[in-house]
C-alpha positions in Angstrom: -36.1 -15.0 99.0 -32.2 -16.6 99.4 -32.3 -17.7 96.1 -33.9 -14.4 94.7 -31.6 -11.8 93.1 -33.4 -8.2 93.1 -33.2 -7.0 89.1 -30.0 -5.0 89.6 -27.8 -8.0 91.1 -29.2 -10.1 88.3 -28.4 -7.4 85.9 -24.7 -7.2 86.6 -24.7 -11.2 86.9 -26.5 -11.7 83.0 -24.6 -8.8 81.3 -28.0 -7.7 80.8 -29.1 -3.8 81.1 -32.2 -3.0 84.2 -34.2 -1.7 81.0 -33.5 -4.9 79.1 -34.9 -6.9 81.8 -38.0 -5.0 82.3 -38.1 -5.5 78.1 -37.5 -9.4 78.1 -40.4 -9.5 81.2 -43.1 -7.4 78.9 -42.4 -9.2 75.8 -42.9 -12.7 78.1 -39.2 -13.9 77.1 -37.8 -13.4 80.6 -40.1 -13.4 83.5 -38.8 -12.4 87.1 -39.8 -15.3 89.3 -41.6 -13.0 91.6 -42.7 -9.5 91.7 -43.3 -7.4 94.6 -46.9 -6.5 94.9 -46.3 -3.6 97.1 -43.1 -1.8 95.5 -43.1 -3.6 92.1 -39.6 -4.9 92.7 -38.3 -7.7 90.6 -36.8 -10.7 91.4 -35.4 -13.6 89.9 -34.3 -16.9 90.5 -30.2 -17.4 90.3 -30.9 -20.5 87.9 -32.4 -17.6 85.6 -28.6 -16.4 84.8 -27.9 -18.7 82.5 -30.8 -18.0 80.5 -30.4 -14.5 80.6 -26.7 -15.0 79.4 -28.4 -16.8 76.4 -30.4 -14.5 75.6 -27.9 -11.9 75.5 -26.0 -13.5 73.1 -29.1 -14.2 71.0 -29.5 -10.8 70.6 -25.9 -9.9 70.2 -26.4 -12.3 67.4 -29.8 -10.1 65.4 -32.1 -13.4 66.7 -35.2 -11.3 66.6 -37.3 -11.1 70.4 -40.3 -13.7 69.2 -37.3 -16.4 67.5 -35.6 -16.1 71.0 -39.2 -16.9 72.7 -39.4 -20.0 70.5 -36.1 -21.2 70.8 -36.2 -21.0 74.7 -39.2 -22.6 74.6 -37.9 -25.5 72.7 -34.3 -25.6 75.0 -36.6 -26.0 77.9 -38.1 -29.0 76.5 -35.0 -30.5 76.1 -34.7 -29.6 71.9 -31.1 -29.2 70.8 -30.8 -25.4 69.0 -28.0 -26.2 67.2 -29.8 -26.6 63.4 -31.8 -23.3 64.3 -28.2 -21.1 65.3 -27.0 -23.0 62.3 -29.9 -21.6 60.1 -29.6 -18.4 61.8 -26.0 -18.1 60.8 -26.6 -19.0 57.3 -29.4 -16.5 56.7 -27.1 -13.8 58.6 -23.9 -15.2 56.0 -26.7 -14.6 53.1 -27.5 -11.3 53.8 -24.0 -10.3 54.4 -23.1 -11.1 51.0 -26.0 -9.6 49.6 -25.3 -6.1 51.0 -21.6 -6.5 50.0 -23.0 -6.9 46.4 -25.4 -4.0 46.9 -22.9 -1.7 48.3 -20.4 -2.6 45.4 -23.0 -2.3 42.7 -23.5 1.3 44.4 -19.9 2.3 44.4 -19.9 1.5 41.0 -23.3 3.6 40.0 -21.6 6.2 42.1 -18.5 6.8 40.4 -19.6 5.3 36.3 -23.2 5.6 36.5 -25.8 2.6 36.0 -25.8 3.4 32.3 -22.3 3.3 31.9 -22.7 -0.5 32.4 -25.7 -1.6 30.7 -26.6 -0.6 27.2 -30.3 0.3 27.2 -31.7 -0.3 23.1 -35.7 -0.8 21.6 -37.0 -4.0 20.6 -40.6 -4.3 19.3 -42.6 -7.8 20.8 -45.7 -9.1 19.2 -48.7 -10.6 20.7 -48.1 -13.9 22.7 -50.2 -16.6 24.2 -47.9 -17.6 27.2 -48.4 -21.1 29.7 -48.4 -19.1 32.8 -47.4 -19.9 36.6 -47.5 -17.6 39.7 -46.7 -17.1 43.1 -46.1 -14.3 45.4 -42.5 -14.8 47.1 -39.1 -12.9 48.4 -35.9 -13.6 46.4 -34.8 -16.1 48.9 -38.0 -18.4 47.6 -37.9 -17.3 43.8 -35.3 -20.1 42.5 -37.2 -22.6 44.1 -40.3 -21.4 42.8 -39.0 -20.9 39.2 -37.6 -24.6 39.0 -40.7 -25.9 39.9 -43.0 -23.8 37.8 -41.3 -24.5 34.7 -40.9 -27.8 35.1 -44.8 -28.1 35.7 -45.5 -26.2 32.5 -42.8 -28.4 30.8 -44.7 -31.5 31.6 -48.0 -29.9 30.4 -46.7 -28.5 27.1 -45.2 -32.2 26.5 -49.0 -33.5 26.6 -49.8 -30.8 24.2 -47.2 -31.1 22.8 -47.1 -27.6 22.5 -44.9 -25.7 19.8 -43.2 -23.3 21.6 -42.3 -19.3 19.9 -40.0 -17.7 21.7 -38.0 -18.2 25.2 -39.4 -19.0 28.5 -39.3 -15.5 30.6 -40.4 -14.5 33.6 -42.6 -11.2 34.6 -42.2 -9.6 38.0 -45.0 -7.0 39.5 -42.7 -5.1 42.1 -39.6 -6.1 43.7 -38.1 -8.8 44.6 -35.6 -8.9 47.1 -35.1 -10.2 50.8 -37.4 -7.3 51.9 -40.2 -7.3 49.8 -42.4 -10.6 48.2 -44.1 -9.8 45.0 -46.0 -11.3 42.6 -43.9 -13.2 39.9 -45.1 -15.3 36.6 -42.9 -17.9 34.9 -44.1 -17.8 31.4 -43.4 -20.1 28.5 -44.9 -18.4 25.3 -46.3 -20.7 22.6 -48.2 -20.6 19.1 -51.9 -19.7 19.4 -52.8 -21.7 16.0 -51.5 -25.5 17.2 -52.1 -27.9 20.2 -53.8 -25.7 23.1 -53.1 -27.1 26.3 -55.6 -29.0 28.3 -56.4 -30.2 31.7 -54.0 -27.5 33.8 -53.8 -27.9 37.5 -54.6 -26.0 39.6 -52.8 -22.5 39.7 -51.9 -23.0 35.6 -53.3 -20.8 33.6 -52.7 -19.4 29.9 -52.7 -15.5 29.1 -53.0 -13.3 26.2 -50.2 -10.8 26.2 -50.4 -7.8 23.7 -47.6 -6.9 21.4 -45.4 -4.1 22.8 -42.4 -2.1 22.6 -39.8 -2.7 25.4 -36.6 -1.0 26.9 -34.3 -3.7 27.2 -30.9 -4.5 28.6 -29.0 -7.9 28.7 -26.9 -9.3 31.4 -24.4 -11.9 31.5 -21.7 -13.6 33.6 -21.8 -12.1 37.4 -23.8 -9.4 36.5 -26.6 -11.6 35.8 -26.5 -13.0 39.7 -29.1 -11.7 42.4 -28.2 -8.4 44.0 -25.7 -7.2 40.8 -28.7 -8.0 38.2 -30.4 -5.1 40.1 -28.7 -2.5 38.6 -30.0 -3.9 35.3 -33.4 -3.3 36.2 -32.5 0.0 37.7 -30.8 1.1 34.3 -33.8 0.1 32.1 -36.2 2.1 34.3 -34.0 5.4 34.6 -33.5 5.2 30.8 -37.4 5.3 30.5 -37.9 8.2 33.1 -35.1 9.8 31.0 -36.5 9.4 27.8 -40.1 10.6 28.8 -41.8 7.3 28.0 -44.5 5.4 30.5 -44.0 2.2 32.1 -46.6 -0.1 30.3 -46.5 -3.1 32.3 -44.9 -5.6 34.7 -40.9 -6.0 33.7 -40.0 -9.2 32.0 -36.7 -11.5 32.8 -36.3 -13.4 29.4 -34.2 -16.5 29.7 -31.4 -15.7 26.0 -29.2 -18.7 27.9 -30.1 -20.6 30.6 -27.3 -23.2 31.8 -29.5 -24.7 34.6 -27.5 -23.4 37.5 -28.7 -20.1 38.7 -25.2 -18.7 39.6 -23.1 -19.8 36.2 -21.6 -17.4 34.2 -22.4 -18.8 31.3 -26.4 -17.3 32.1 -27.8 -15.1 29.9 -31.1 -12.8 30.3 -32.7 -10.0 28.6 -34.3 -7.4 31.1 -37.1 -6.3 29.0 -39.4 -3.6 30.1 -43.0 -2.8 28.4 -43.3 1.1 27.2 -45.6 3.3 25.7 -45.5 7.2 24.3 -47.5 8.7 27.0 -48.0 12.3 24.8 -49.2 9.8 22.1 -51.2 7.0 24.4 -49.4 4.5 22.4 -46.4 2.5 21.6 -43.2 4.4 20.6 -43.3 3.6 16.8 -40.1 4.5 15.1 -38.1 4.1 18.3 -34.7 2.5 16.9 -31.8 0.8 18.5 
């Protein structure tokens, strides 16, 4: 038992707290190297210090319990953890920025008010046949996603070739943010009485979409980058509450400039949300500008 230290020595030697120790043993992150069978006592071995000192800092640093378990693992067989801190430290450099942007966008709501900053007006949309791709992601996977979607229904509409009617937009089913993944469709719309495509892979499809009346907004410049377009979508919903209509369907992101770099200003997008008379069970005819 020499080279044993009893929990509370090892304690003061890690930095760690009693009750963090007993936590690290239960999860199986930190194991004594022996236990007591009679009073329960922990022990653990003075090379364990170390470790323990790492794993402090880990979790000074928001590495969650089962990422320290796996990067232990891999520092015990010899792995180097520099890419995964590096990682870590990017994600944690991402979210920073995106709750600066949040917390500015809410300042400003605060004191102008959503609508102050993002004129809601009524547009009518006919019926559209639409080239669609989905997925279910989190914003962190949506530009990825996107890119690839479109240029998959690119390629396909080039076979056709298709004739295209209107921009390429996208439709999301919930939110889409760091903390929640939702269901998002890239859709290219194009003209139901030329070439039809063929042949789509797998998780292509084409869809019907009915005409209808939308609540839209348009964002440009750094309004129109990921957490500030948020308010946009937040303004075209409390307009609708407002106004007494229904939501009719998943918003759409329509592409009105799209400079190929998801952060220019020079970006362009109508937010574009689907709505319907609920007193009347139909679309808002007469609805103006």
């Amino acid at each position: 038992m020499t080279n044993l230290l009893p929990i509370g020595q090892f304690a003061q030697a890690s930095g760690l707290t009693v009750t963090a120790l007993r936590h690290y043993d239960a999860s199986g992150v930190l194991p004594p190297a022996h236990v007591d069978p009679d009073s329960g006592y922990r022990y653990f071995r003075r090379d364990q210090v170390r470790t323990a000192q790492l794993i402090r800092v880990l979790r000074q640093l928001d590495v969650p319990v089962e990422q320290v378990r796996g990067m232990l693992a891999r520092a015990e067989a010899g792995a180097d953890l520099a890419p995964a801190l590096a990682a870590h430290l990017e994600a944690a450099e991402h979210r920073l920025a995106v709750q600066r942007a949040l917390v500015h966008g809410l300042l400003t709501r605060l004191s102008e008010g959503a609508e102050m900053n993002h004129r809601v007006y009524v547009r009518e949309g006919d019926a559209e046949r639409v080239l669609v791709r989905a997925a279910t992601v989190r914003n962190r996977a949506l530009d990825g996603f996107l890119r690839t979607a479109f240029q998959d229904m690119y390629a396909v509409a080039g076979r056709g070739p298709l004739t295209f009617t209107g921009a390429a937009f996208v439709r999301y089913h919930g939110v889409c943010d760091e903390e929640n993944e939702t269901l998002v469709e890239a859709c290219l719309p194009f003209w139901t009485d030329g070439a039809q495509p063929a042949d789509l892979p797998e998780g292509m499809s084409v869809h019907d979409l009915p005409a209808n009346t939308f609540a839209c907004t348009e964002v440009s410049g750094p309004a129109a980058g990921f957490p500030a377009i948020l308010t946009a979508y937040d303004a075209v919903a409390g307009w609708i509450s407002a106004h007494g209509f229904a939501f009719a369907g998943p918003v759409r992101m329509v592409y009105r400039r799209w400079t190929g770099a998801t952060d220019d200003p020079g970006n362009r997008y109508e937010i574009a949300w689907p709505i319907e008379d609920p007193g009347r069970g139909q679309r808002p005819w007469g609805v103006g500008r």
